[in-house]
N, CA, C and O atoms as a Tinker XYZ file with bonds, in Angstrom:
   528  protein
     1  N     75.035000  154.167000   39.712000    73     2
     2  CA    73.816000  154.045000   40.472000    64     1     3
     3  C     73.417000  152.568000   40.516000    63     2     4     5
     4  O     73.183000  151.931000   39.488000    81     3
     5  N     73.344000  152.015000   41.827000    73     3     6
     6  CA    72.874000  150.621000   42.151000    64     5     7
     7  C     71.528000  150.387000   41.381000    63     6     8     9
     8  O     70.738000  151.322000   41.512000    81     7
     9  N     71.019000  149.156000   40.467000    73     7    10
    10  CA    69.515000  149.589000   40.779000    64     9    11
    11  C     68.635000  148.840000   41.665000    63    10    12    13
    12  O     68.841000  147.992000   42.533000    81    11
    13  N     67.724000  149.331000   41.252000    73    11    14
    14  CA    66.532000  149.263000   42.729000    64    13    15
    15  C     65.890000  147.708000   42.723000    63    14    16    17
    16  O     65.222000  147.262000   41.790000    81    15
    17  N     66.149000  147.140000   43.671000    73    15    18
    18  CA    65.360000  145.835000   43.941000    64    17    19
    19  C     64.109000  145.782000   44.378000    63    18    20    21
    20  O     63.476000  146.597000   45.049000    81    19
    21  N     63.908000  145.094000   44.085000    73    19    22
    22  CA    62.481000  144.859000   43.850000    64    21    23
    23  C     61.124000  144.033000   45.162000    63    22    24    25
    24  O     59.914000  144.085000   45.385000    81    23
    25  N     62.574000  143.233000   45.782000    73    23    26
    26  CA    61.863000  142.823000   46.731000    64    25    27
    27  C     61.194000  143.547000   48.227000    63    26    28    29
    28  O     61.343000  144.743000   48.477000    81    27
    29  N     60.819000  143.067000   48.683000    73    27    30
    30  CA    60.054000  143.793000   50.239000    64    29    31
    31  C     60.952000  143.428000   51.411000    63    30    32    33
    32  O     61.104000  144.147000   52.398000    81    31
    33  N     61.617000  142.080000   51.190000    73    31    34
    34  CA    62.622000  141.489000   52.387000    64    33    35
    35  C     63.326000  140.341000   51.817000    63    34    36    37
    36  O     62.945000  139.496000   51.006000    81    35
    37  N     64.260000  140.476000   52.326000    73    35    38
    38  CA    65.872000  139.161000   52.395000    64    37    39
    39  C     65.225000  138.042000   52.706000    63    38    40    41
    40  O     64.400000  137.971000   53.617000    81    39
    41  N     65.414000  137.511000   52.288000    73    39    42
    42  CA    65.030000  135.734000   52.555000    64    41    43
    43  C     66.611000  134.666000   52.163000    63    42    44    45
    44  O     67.236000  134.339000   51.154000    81    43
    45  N     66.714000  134.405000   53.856000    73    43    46
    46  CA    67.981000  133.512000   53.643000    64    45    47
    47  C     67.507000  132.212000   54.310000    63    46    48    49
    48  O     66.928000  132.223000   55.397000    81    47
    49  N     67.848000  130.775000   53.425000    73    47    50
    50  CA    67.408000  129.303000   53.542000    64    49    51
    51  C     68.514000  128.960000   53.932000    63    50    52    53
    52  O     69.465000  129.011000   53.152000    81    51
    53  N     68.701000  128.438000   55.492000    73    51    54
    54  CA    69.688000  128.042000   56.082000    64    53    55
    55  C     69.148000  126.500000   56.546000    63    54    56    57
    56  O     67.919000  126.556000   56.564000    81    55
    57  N     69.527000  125.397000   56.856000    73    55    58
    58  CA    69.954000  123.808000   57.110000    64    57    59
    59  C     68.542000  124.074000   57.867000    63    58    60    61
    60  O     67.699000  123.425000   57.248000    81    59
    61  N     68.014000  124.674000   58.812000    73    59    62
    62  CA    67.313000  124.673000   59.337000    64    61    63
    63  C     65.877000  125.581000   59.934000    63    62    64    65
    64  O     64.874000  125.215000   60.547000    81    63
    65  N     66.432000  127.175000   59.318000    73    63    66
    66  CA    65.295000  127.319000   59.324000    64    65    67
    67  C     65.233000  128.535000   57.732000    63    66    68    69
    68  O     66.169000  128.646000   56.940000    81    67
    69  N     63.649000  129.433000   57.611000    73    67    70
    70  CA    63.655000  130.169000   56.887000    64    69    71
    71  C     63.606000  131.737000   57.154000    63    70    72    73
    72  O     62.462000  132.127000   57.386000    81    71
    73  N     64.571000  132.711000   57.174000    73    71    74
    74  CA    64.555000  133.530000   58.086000    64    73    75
    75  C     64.459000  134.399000   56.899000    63    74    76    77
    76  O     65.082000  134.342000   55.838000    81    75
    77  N     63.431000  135.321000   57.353000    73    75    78
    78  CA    62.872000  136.848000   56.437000    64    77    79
    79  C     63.309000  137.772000   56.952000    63    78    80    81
    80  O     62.925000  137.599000   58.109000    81    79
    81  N     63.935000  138.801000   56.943000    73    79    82
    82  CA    64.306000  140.288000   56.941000    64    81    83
    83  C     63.322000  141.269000   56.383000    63    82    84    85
    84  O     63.149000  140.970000   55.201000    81    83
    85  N     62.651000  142.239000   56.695000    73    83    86
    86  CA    61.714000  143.296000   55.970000    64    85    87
    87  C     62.946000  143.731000   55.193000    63    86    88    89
    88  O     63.868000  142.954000   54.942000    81    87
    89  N     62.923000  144.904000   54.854000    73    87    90
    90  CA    63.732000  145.931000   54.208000    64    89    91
    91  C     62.984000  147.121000   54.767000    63    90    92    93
    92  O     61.799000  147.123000   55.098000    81    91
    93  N     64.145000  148.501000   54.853000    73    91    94
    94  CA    64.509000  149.514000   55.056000    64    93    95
    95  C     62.468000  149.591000   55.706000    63    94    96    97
    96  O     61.869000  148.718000   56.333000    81    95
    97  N     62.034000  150.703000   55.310000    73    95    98
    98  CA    60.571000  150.835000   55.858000    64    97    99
    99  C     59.394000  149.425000   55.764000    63    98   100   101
   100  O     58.300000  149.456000   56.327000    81    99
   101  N     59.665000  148.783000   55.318000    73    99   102
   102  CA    58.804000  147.384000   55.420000    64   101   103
   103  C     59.115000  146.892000   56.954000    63   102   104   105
   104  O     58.232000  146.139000   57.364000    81   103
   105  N     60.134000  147.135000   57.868000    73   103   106
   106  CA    60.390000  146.934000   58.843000    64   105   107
   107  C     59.379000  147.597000   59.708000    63   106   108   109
   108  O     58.419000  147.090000   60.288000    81   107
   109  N     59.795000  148.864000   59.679000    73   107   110
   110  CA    58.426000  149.805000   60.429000    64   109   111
   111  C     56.988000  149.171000   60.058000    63   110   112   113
   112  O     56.401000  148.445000   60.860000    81   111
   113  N     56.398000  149.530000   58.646000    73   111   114
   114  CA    55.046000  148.951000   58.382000    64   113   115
   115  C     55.263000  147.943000   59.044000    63   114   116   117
   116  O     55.099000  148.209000   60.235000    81   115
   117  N     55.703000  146.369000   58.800000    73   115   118
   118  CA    54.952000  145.305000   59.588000    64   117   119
   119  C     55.836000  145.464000   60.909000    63   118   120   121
   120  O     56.909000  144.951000   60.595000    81   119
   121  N     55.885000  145.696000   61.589000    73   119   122
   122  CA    56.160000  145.895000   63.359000    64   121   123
   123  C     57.063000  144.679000   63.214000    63   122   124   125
   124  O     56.978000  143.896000   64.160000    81   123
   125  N     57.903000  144.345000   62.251000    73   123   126
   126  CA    58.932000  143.108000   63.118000    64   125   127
   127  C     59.756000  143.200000   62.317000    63   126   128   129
   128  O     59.471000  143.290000   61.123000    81   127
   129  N     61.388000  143.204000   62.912000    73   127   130
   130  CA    62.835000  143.131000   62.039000    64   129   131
   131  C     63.200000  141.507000   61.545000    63   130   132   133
   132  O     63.850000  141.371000   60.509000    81   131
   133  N     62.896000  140.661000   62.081000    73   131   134
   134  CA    63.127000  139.518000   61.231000    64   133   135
   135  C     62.509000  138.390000   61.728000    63   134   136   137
   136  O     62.312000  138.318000   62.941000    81   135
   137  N     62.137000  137.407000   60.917000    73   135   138
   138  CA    61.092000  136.528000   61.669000    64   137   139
   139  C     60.986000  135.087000   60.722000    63   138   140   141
   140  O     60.592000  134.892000   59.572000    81   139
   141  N     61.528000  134.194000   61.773000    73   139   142
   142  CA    62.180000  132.541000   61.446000    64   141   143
   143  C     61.371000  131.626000   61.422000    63   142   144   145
   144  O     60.779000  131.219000   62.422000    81   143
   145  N     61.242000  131.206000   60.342000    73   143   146
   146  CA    60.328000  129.415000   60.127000    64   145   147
   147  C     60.767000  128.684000   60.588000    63   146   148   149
   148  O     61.889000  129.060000   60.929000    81   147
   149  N     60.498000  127.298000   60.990000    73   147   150
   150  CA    61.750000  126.067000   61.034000    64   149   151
   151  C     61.210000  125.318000   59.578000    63   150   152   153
   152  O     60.022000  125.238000   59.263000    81   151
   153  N     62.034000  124.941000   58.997000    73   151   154
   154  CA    61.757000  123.956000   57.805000    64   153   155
   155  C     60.751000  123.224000   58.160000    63   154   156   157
   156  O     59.663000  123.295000   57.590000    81   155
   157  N     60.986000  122.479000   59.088000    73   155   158
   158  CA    59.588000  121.584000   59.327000    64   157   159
   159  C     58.321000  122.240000   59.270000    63   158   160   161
   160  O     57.660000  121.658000   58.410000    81   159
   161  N     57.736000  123.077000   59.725000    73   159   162
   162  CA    56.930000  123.893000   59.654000    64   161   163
   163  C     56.519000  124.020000   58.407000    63   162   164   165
   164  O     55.307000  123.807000   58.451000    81   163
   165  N     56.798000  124.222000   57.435000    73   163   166
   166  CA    56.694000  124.946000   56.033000    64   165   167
   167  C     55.911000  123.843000   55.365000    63   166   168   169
   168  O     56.349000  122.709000   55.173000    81   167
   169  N     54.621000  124.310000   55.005000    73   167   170
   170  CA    53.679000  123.389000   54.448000    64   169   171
   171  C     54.013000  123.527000   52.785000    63   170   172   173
   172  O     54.506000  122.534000   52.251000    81   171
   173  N     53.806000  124.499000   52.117000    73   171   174
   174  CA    53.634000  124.872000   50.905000    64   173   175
   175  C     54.185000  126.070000   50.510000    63   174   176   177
   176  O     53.914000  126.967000   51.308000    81   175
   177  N     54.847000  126.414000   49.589000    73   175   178
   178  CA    55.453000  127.845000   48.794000    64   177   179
   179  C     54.962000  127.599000   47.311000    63   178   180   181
   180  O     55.026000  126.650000   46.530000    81   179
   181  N     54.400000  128.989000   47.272000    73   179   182
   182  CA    53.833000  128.680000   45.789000    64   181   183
   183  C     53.577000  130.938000   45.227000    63   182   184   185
   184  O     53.263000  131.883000   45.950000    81   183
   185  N     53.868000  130.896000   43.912000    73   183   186
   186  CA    54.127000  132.493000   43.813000    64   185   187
   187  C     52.745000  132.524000   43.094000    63   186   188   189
   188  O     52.470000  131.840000   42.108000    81   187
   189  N     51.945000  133.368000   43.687000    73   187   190
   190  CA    51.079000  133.602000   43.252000    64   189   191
   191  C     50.504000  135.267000   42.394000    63   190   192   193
   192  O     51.324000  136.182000   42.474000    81   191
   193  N     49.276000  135.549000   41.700000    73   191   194
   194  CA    49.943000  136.616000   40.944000    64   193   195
   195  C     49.062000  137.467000   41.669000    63   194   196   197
   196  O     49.341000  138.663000   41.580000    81   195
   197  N     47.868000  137.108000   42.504000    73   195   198
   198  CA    47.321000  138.117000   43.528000    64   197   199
   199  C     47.111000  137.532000   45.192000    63   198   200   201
   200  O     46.222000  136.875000   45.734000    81   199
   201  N     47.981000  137.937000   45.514000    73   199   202
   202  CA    47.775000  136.796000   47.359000    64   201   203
   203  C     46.336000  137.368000   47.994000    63   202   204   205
   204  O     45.641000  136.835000   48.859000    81   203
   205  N     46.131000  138.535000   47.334000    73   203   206
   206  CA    44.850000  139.207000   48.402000    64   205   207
   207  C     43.536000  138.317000   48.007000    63   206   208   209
   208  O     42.523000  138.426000   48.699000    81   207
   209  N     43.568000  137.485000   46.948000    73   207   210
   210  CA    42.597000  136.106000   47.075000    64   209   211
   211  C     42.796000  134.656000   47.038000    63   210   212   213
   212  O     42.142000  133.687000   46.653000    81   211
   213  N     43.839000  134.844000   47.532000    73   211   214
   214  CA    44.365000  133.373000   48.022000    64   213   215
   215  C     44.164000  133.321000   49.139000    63   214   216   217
   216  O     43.511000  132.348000   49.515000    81   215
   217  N     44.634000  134.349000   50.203000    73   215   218
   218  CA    44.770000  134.717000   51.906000    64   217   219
   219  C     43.853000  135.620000   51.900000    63   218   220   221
   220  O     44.214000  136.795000   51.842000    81   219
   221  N     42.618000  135.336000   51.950000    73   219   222
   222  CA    42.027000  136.194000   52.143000    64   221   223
   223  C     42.355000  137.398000   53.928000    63   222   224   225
   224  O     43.194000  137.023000   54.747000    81   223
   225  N     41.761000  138.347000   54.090000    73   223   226
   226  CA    42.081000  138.979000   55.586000    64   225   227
   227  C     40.373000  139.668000   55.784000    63   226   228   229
   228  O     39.487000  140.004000   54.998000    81   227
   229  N     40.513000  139.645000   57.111000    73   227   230
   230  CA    39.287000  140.208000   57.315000    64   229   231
   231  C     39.427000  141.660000   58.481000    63   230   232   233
   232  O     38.696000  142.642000   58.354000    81   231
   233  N     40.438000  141.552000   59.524000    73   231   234
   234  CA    40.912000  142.596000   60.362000    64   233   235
   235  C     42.530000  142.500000   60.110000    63   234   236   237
   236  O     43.269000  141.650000   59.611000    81   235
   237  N     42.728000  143.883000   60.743000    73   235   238
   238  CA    44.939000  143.639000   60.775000    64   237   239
   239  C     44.936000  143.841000   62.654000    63   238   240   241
   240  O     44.228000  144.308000   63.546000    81   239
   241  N     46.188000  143.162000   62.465000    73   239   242
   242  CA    46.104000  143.012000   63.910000    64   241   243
   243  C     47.812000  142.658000   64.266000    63   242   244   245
   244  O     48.495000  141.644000   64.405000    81   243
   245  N     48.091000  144.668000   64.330000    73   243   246
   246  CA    49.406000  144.906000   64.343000    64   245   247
   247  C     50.035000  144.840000   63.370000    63   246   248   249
   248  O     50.814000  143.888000   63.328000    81   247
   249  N     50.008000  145.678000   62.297000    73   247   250
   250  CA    50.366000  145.543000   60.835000    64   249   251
   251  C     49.961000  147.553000   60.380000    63   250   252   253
   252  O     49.677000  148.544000   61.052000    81   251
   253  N     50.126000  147.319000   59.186000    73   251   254
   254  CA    49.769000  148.366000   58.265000    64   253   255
   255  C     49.037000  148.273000   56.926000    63   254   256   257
   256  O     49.621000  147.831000   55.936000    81   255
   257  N     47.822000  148.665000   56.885000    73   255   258
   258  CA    47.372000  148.551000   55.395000    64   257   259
   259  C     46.585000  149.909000   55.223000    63   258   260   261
   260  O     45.700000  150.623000   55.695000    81   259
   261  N     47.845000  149.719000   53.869000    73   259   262
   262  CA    46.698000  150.994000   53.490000    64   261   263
   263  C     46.226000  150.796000   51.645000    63   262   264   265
   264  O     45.977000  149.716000   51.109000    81   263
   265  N     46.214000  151.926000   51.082000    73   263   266
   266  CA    45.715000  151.501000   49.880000    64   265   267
   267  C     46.688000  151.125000   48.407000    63   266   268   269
   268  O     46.273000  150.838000   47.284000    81   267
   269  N     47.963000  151.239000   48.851000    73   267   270
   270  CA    48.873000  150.556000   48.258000    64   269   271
   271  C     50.086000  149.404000   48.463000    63   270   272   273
   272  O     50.907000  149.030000   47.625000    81   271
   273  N     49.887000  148.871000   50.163000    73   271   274
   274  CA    50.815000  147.841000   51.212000    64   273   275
   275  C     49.663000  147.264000   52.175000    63   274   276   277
   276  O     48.552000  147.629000   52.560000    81   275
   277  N     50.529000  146.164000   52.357000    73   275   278
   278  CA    49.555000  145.503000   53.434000    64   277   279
   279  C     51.095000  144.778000   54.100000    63   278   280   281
   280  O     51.799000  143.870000   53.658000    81   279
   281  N     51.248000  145.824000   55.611000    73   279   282
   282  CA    52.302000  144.489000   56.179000    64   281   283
   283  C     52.025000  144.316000   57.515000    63   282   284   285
   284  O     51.281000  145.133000   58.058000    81   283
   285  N     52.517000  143.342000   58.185000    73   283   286
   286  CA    52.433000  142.838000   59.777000    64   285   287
   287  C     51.264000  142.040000   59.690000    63   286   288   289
   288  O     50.968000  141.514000   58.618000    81   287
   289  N     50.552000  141.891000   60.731000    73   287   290
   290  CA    50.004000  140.408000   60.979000    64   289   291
   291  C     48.928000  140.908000   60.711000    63   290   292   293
   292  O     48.680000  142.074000   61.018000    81   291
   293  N     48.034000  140.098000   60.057000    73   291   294
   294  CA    46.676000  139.848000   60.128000    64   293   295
   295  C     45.733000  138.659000   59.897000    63   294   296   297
   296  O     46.161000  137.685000   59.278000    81   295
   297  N     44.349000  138.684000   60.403000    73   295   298
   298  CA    43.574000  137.463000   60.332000    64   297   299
   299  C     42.589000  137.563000   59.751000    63   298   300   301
   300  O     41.956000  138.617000   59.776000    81   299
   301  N     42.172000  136.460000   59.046000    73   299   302
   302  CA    41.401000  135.997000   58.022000    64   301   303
   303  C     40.303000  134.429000   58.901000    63   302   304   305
   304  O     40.225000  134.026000   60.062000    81   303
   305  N     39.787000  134.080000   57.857000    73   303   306
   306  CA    38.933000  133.316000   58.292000    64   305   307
   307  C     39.253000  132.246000   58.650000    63   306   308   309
   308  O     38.733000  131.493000   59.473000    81   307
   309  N     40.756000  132.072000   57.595000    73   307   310
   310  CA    41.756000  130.754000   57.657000    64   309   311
   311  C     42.843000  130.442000   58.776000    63   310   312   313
   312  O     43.395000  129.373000   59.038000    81   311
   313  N     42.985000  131.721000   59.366000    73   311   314
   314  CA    43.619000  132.020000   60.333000    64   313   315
   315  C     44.669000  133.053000   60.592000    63   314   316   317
   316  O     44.310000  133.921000   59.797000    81   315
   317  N     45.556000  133.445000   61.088000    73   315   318
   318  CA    46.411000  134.367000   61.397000    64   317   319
   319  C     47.744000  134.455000   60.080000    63   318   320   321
   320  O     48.215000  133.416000   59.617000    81   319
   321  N     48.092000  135.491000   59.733000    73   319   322
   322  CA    48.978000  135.663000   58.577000    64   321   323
   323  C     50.108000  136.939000   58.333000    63   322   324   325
   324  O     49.792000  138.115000   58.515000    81   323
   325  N     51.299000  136.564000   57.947000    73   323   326
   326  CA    51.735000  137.713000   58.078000    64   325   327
   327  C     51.947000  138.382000   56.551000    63   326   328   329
   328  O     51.959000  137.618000   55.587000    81   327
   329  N     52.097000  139.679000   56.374000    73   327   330
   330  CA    52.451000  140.519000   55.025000    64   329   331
   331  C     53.424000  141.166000   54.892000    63   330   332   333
   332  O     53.150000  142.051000   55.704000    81   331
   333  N     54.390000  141.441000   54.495000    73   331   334
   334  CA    55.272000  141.975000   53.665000    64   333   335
   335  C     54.954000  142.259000   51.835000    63   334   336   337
   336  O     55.825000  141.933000   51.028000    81   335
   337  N     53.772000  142.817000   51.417000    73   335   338
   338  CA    53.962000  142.623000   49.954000    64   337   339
   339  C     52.499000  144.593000   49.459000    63   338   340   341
   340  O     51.588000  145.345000   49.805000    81   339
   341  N     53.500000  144.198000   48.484000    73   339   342
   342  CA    53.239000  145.734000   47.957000    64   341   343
   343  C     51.822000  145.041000   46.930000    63   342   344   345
   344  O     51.896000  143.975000   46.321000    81   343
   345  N     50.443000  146.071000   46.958000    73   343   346
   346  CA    49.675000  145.703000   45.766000    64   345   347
   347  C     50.112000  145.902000   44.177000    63   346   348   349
   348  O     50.852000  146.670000   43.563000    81   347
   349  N     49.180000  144.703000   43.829000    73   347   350
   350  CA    49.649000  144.528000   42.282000    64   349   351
   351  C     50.853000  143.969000   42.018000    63   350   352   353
   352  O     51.301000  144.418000   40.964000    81   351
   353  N     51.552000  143.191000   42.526000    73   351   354
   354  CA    52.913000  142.636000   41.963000    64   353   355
   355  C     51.896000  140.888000   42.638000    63   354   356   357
   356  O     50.899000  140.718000   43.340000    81   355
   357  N     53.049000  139.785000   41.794000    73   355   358
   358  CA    53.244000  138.696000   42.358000    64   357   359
   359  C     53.615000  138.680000   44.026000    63   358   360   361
   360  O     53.946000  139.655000   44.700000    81   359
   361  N     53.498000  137.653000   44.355000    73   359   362
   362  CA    53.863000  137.317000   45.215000    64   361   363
   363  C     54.273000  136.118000   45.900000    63   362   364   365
   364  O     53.725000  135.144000   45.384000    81   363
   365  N     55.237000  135.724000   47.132000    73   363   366
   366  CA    55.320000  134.008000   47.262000    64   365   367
   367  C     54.225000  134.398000   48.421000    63   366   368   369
   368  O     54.137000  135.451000   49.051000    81   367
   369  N     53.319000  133.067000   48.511000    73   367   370
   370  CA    52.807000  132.942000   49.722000    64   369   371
   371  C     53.278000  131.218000   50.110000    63   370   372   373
   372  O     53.348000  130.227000   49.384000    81   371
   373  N     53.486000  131.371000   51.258000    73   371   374
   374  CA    54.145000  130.190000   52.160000    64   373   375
   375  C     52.963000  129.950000   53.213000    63   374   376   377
   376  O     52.427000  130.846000   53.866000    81   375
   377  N     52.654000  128.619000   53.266000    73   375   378
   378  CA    51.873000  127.861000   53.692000    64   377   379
   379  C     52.383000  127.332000   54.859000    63   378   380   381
   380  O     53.336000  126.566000   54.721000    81   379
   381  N     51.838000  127.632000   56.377000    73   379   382
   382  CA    52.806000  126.932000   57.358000    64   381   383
   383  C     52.445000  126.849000   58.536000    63   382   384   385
   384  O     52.013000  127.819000   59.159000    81   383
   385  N     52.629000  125.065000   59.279000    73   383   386
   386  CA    51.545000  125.146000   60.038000    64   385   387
   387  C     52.274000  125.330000   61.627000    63   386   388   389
   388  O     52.725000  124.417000   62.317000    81   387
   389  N     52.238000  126.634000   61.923000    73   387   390
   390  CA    52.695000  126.605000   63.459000    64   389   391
   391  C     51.191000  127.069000   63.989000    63   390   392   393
   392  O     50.133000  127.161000   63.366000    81   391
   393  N     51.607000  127.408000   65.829000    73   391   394
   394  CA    50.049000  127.378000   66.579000    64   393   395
   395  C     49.840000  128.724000   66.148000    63   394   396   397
   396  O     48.610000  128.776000   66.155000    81   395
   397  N     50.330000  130.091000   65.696000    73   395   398
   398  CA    49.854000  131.204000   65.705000    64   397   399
   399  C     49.802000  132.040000   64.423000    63   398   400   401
   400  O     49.464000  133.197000   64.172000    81   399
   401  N     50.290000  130.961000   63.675000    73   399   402
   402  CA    50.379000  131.683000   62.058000    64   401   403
   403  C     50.241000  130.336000   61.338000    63   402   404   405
   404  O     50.632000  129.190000   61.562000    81   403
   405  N     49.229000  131.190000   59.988000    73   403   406
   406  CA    49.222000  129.603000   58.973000    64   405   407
   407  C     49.667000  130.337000   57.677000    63   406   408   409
   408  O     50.015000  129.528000   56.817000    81   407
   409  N     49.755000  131.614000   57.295000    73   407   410
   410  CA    50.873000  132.054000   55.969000    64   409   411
   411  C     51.570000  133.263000   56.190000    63   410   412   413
   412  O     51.480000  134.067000   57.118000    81   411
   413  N     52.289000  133.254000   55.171000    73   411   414
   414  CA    53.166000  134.352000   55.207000    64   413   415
   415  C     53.192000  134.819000   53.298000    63   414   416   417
   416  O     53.271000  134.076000   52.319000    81   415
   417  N     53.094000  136.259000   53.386000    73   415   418
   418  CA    53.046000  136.827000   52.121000    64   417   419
   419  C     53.995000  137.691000   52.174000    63   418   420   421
   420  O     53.929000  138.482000   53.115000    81   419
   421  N     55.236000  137.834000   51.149000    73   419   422
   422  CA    56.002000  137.848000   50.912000    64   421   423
   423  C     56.215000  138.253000   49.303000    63   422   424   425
   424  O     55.754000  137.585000   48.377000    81   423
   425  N     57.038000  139.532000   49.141000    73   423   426
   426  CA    57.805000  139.629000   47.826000    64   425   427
   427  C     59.206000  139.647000   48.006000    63   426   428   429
   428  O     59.636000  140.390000   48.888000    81   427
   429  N     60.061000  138.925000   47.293000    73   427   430
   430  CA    61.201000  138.771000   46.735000    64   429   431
   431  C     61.792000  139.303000   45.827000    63   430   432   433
   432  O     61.064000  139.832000   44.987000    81   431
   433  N     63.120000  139.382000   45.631000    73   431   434
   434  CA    63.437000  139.678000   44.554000    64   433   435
   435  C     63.477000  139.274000   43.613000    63   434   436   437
   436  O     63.591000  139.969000   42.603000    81   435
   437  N     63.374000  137.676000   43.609000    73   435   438
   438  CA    63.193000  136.286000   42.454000    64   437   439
   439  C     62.362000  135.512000   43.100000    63   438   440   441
   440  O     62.686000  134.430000   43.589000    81   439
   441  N     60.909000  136.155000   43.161000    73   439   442
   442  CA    60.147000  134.735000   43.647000    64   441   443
   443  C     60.349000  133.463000   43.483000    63   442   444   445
   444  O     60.455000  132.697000   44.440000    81   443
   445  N     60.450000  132.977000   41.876000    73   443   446
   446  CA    60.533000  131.748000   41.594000    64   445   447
   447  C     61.480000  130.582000   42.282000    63   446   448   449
   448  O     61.338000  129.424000   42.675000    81   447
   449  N     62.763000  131.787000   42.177000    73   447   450
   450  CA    63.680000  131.341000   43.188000    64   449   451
   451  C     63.989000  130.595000   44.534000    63   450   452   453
   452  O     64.594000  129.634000   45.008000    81   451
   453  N     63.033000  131.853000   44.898000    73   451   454
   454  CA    62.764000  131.485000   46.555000    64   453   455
   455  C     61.423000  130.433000   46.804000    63   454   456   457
   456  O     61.173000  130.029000   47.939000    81   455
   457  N     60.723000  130.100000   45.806000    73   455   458
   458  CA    60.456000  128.642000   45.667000    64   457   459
   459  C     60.817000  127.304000   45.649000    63   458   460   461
   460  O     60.528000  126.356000   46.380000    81   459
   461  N     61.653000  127.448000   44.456000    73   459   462
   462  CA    62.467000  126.771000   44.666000    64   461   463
   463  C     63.686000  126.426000   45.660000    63   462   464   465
   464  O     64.032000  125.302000   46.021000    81   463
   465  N     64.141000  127.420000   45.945000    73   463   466
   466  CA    64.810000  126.762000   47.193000    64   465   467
   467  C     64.577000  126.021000   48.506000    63   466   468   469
   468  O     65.243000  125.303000   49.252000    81   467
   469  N     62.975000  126.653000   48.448000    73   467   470
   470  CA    62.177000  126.015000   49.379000    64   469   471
   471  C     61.873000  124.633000   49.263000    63   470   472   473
   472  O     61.944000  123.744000   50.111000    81   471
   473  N     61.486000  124.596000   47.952000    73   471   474
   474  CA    61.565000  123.262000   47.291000    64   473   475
   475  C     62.206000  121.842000   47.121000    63   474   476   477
   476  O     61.842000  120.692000   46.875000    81   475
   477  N     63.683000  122.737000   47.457000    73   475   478
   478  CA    65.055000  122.028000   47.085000    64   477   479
   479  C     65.282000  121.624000   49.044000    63   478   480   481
   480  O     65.857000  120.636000   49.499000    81   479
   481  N     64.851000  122.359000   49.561000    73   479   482
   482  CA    64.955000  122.123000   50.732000    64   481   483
   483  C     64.087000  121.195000   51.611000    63   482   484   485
   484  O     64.605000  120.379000   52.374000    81   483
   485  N     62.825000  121.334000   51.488000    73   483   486
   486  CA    61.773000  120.681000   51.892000    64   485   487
   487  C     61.471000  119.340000   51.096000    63   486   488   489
   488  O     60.826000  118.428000   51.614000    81   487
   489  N     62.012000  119.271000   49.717000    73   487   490
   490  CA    61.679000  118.011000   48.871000    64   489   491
   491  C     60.248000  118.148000   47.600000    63   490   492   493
   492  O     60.063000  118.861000   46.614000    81   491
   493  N     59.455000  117.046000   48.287000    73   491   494
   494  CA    58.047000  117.129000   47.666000    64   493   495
   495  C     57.112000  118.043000   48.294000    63   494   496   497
   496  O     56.082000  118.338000   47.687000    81   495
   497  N     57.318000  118.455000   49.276000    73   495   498
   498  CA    56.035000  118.818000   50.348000    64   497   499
   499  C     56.277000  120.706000   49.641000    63   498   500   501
   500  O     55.698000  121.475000   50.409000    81   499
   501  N     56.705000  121.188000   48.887000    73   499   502
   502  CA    56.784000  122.426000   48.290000    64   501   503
   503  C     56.520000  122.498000   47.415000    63   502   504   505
   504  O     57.307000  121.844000   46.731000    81   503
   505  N     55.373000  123.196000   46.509000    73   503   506
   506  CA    55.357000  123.070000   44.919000    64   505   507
   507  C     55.521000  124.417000   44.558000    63   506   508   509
   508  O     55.332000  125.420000   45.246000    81   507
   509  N     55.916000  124.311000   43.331000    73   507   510
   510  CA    55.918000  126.109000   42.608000    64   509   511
   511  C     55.238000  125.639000   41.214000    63   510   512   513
   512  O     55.721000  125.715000   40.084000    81   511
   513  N     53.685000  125.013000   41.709000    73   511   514
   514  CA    53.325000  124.656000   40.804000    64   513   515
   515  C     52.251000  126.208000   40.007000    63   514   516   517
   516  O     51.902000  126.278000   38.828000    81   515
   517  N     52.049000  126.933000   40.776000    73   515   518
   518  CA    51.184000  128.032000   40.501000    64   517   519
   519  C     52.331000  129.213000   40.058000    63   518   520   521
   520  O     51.771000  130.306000   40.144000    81   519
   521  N     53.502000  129.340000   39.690000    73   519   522
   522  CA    54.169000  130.673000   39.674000    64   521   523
   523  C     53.723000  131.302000   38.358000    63   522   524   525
   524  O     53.709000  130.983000   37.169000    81   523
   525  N     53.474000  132.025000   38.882000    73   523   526
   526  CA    53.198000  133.395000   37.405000    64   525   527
   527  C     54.411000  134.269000   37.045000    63   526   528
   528  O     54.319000  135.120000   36.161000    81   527
C-alpha cells in the first residue's frame, strides 16, 4: 500500500515559471487543473501555520469553501487570491504581484521545500523566514 500524501497539489519549479497542479478532487473544488506563475512575478514564499490570517478573504468568487477546505479564487481586502489548502494544517502562501491575483495558498507535500526552491530560484526576494 502506497502511503497517502499529504499535499493538495504538484508543484513543479521549472527555469521559468511555477506551475501548480490541484490533485485528484482539489481540481473540482477550486475550478482549475493547473495554473502558472512566471518567476518574475513571485514576490514572497513563506509557510505559514494558519494562512486564514495572513490572507485574510471576505467573499469566494468561483471556488469552494466549506467548513473543512477553502479552494479556487477568492477576495479579500488585499486583493484577489487563490486556495488549494485543507483547514488546520500549515501552509505555503506565495506572495505575487500580477494584475488579477496577489496570493496563492497552497499545501505541499514538503512545504519547506517548496520554499526553498522558490528561494533557490528567485534568490533574495523569497524568504522561508516564517516556516513552522
Amino acid at each position: 500500500m502506497t502511503p497517502r500524501r499529504r499535499g493538495t497539489v504538484d508543484t513543479v519549479i521549472t527555469d521559468t515559471v511555477l506551475a501548480i497542479t490541484p490533485r485528484g478532487r482539489w481540481k473540482f473544488f477550486s475550478l482549475r487543473r493547473r495554473l502558472e506563475i512566471p518567476h518574475a512575478a513571485v514576490i514572497s514564499a513563506r509557510v505559514v501555520p494558519d494562512p486564514t490570517l495572513v490572507v485574510p478573504v471576505r467573499i469566494r468568487v468561483g471556488g469552494t469553501g466549506t467548513l473543512t477546505l477553502r479552494a479556487g479564487y477568492m477576495r479579500g481586502r488585499t486583493g484577489r487570491s487563490w486556495w488549494c489548502y485543507r483547514y488546520g494544517q500549515p501552509a505555503v502562501v506565495v506572495t505575487v504581484d500580477l494584475p488579477r491575483l496577489t496570493d496563492l495558498v497552497i499545501i505541499t507535500d514538503d512545504n519547506a521545500a517548496t520554499v526553498d526552491a522558490l528561494s533557490a530560484r528567485r534568490g533574495n526576494a523569497v524568504s522561508s523566514a516564517e516556516q513552522a
